[in-house]
N, C-alpha and C positions, 0 to 999 in steps of 0.2 A: 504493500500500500504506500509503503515511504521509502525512498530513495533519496539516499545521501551521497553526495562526494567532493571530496576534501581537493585541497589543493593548495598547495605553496609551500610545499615541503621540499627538503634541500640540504645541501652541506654551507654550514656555517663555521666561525671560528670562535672560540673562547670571546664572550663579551659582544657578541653582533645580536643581531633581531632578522629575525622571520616573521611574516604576519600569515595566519592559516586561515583557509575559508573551507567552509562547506555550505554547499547549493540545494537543497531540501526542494522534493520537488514527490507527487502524486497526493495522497490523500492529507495532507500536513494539516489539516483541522484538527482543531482539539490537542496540538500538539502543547503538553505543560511547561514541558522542561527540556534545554538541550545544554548538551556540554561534549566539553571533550576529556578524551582518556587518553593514557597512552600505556604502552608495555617494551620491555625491553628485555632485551632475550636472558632469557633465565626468571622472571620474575614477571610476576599477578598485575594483569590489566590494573591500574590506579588512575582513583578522578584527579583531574588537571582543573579544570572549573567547571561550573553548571549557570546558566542563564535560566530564569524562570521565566513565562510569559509576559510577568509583570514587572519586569525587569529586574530580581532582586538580584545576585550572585552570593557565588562562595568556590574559593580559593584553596586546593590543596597548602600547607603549611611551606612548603618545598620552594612555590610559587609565587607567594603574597608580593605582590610589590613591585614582582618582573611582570607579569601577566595580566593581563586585559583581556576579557572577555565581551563582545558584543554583539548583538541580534540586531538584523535591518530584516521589519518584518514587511516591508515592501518588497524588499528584493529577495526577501525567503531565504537569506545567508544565516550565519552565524560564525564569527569572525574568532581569533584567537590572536592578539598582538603580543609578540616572545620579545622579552628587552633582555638583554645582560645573562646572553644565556650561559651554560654552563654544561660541562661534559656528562653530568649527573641528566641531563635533560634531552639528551640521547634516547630515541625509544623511536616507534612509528603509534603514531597518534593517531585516534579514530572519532572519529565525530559519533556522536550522539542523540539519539531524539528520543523523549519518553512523554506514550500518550497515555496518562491516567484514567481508569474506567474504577467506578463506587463499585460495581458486582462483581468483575474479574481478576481485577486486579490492574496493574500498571503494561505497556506493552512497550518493548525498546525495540528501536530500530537501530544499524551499526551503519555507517560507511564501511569502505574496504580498506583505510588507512593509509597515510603518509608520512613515511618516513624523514624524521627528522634527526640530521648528523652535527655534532657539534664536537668539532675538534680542536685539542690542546695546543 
């Protein structure tokens, strides 16, 4: 129903910026919450940030400070601004959408991911 895909993934150096986007496109009504994640090999998917529809956020601890997250619900994105990155911040990042239902439960949709390299 929801198709995601990321873009603006890339090698960068110690202390640069990448800005990521993902393009959210079929049934994206009722969409609550998106964010992004990322993994990096050997270890468990982790939240990166989450944008609500009402614009609240929240920030992995990792993150606070370098990272911007923002929704353009015109253009159906949702954006990720990386400042001051760091090799720790290495991983391929996947966008996220989660549409909340009261009977079901919650339902996530994934992008296919973009990998982000940050070298010393």
């Amino acid at each position: 129903q929801v198709q995601l895909v990321e873009s603006g993934g890339g090698l960068v150096q110690i202390g640069g910026s990448l800005r990521l986007s993902c393009a959210a496109s079929g049934s994206i009504f009722s969409i609550n919450t998106m964010g992004w994640y990322r993994q990096a090999p050997g270890k468990q998917r982790e939240l990166v940030a989450t944008i609500t529809n009402g614009g609240s956020t929240n920030y992995a601890d990792s993150v606070k400070g370098r990272f911007t997250i923002s929704r353009n619900n015109a253009k159906n994105t949702v954006d990720l601004q990386m400042n001051s990155l760091k090799p720790e911040d290495t991983a391929v990042y996947y966008c996220n959408a989660r549409r909340g239902d009261y009977r079901y439960g919650p339902t996530d949709y994934w992008g296919q991911g973009t990998q982000v390299t940050v070298s010393s």
